[in-house]
C-alpha positions, 0 to 999 in steps of 0.5 A: 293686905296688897296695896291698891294698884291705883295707888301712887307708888311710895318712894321706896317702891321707886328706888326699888323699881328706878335698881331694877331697871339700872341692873337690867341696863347693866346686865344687857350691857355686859352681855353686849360687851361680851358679845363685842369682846368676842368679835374683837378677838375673832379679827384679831384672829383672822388679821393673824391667821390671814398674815402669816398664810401672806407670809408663806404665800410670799416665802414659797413664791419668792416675791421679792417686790414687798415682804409680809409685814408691809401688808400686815400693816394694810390689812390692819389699816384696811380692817380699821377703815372699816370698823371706823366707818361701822356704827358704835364704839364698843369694837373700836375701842378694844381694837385701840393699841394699849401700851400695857397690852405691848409692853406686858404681853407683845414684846417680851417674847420679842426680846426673850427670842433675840436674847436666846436665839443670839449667834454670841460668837458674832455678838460679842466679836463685833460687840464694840460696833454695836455699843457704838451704834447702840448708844452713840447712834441712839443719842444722835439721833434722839438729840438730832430730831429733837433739835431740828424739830425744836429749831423747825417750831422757831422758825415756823407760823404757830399754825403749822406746827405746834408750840413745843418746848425743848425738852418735849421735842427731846421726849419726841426724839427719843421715842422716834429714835428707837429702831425696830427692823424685824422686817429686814432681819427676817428678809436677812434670814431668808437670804442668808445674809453675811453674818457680820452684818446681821449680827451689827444691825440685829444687835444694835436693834435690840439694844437701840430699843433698851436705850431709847426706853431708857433715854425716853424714861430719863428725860420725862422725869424732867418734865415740868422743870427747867433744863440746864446744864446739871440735868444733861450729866444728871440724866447720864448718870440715871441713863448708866445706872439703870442700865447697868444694873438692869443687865446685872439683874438679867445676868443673875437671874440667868444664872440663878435658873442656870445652877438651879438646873444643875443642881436638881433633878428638874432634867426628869420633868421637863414639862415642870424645866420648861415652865420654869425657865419661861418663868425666870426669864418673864420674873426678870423682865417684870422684876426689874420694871418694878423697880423702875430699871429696864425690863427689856435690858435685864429680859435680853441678857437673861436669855442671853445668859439661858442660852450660854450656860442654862441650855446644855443643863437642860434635858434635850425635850426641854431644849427644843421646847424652849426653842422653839416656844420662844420663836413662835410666841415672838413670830406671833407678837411681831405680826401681831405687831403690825396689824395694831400699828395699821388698826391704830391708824383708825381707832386711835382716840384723838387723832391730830394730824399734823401734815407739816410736823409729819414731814418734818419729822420724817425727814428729821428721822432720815437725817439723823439715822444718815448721821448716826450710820456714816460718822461712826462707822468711819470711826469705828473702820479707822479703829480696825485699820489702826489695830490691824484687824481690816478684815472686820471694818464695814464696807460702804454697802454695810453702811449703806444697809445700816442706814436702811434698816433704821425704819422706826416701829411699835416702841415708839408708838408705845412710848408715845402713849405716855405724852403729856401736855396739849400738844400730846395729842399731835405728837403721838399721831405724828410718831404713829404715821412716822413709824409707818411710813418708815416701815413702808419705805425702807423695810418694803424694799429690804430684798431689792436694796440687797440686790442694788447694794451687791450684798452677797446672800446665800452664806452658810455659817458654820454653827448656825442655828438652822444647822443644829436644828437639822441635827437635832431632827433630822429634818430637811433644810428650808432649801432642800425642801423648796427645791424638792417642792420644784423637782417633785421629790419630795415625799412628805414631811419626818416626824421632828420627834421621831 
């Protein structure tokens, strides 16, 4: 009735046993994988938890000499050394930076709480300086390092830099010409710096990230074909109709959620209010990706039209809650940020280091911002002089400050993802370290170019936003509490919704 153990196994015995085994391997592998995922996470935790009690230790001791972001990013690298030099691969390769993983989850909230948290009076007074920069600035920029790169692999020994065409040098540019100064916005923050100049280098970045996206998306759907002199009015032409009708998506669903508020009852469940207004503004972001449009434009001026005329339509529980939701998913995903950049130093998959094209490029990205900066806010002050309006021209330390804040970041990291080609491999390696670098340089020493530069610090604006939330809670303000912290009378904390 059994089979004789001494017997050969017949070949269905042995398929049977040969699918026991492989579905015992997968199971101790998705245990394994479970296992890895979780350690992952658990650092990913701990970077985070590590930087932001950095950054309270640096705001309360007021140290000027480095800001909480330049050691985000060597805590990263530090953590990524280490995990690089461990035994297997399974951590490193969920630590590797995922441009799906920056563009779906990190920065959108980035972009939603610049959009809502908009000083729109400053916007939209100096609104002609930052198209100017915005769009001007970028193209230079893009234009300028893609050039001085292509010219530089002319000239150069093939053994130093590879061999790149023009339109791949140009695809290059434009991921390193989008600006990221979350470091220096926040150490303006802190210091209270003019609001003119805020609102200038604050617009200009989050509109100089939609157009380098833009620009980058335009300029790939020429790859393959030779370029002449049809595809530069071609691609302007793409660049204005994507932008255009990715504002003009943001600014319906704006106000769509807006007379959705006002003419419903959603004010007696705020709960229910507040998930829909994230929804609306996340729904545009996506939508407007769908349809091969950028999402950043239309997410930026879908908070911009939330906060103009969906806010005061909104109970006053949800108005805090959308508040204060959005500035701390942002403030999460910019630390969350620069931990990738310094982890990805060490966990990208091909790395191709390329020390000339790195310094080449450095010093392409310097050249040009000098270029973007100076030029046109030459123009722009001739502007104001000829229309009598001198009180709102840029002084040369402004321009000098404009000049600083043009440290690259993790657009075009991600950007760079989307390389193609065998030199692919070099140029993304050479954009993460540019990127770097940049971050390093110019936003560690934001606080002492202030000083240098006789910025003026310390100014209150009449309607700011720390203002209204002091109204709103009846809580004390940063300053009063750190000077209480010094005198020792502080007392202890109000309850923000008492």
């Amino acid at each position: 009735m059994f089979a004789d153990p001494t017997d050969e196994p017949t070949p269905e015995v042995e398929e049977l046993y040969s699918l026991v085994h492989v579905n015992a391997g997968l199971v101790d592998f998705a245990a394994n994988f479970e296992h890895c995922r979780s350690w992952a996470l658990t650092i990913l935790c701990i970077l985070l938890i590590l930087s932001l009690w950095t950054s309270y230790y640096v705001q309360i001791k007021r140290i000027r000499t480095v800001h909480e972001t330049v050691l985000s990013i060597f805590a990263g690298m530090f953590v990524g050394m280490i995990v690089w030099a461990s035994p297997g691969h399974l951590i490193r390769d969920m630590l590797k930076f995922k441009h799906t993983l920056f563009f779906n989850l990190l920065l959108p909230p980035i972009i939603l709480n610049s959009g809502y948290e908009l000083k729109q009076d400053q916007f939209f007074r100096n609104f002609g300086s930052i198209l100017t920069f915005a769009f001007a600035g970028t193209f230079i920029s893009a234009v300028g390092i893609g050039v001085l790169v292509y010219l530089f692999r002319l000239v150069a020994p093939s053994a130093l830099v590879p061999s790149l065409t023009l339109l791949e040098c140009l695809i290059f540019g434009s991921t390193l010409s989008a600006t990221d100064p979350v470091t220096i916005l926040a150490v303006f923050n802190q210091y209270k710096v003019d609001p003119h100049l805020y609102s200038v280098i604050f617009g200009e970045s989050i509109l100089n990230d939609a157009v380098s996206i833009v620009m980058y998306e335009t300029l790939s759907k020429f790859h393959g074909m030779e370029p002449h002199v049809g595809s530069f009015f071609h691609g302007v032409g793409i660049f204005l109709l994507s932008f255009s009708i990715s504002m003009a998506l943001g600014v319906m669903f704006g106000l769509g959620c807006s007379l959705t508020l006002k003419h419903s009852y959603l004010a007696q469940f705020p709960g229910i209010e507040s998930c829909l207004v994230t929804l609306v503004a996340y729904t545009s972001y996506f939508f407007s990706n769908g349809l091969q449009m950028s999402g950043i434009v239309s997410l930026l001026f879908c908070g911009i039209t939330l906060k103009h005329y969906a806010y005061h339509n909104m109970s006053r529980r949800t108005q805090r809650t959308t508040k204060y939701m959005f500035s701390v998913l942002a403030q999460l995903s910019e630390n969350f940020i620069f931990i990738y950049l310094g982890l990805n130093l060490f966990t990208q998959d091909v790395q191709v280091f390329r020390p000339v094209l790195i310094l080449v490029a450095t010093i392409a990205v310097i050249a040009t911002r000098y270029l973007a900066v100076f030029p046109l806010a030459s123009i722009i002050n001739f502007v104001y002089r000829a229309r009598g309006q001198r009180h709102e021209e840029l002084p040369h330390s402004y321009q000098m400050m404009l000049f600083w804040a043009g440290l690259r970041g993790a657009v075009g990291v991600a950007l760079s993802n989307g390389f193609q080609g065998d030199n692919a491999a070099a140029l993304r390696t050479t954009v993460l370290v540019v990127v770097v670098l940049t971050v390093i340089m110019f936003g560690g020493t934001t606080a002492r170019m202030l000083e240098v530069l006789g910025i003026k610090v310390g100014v209150e604006e009449e309607g700011s936003s720390s203002e209204d939330e002091g109204a709103l809670f009846g809580r004390r303000s940063e300053r009063e509490w750190l000077g209480s912290r010094t005198s020792g009378a502080w007392n202890g904390r109000r309850d923000p919704y008492g």
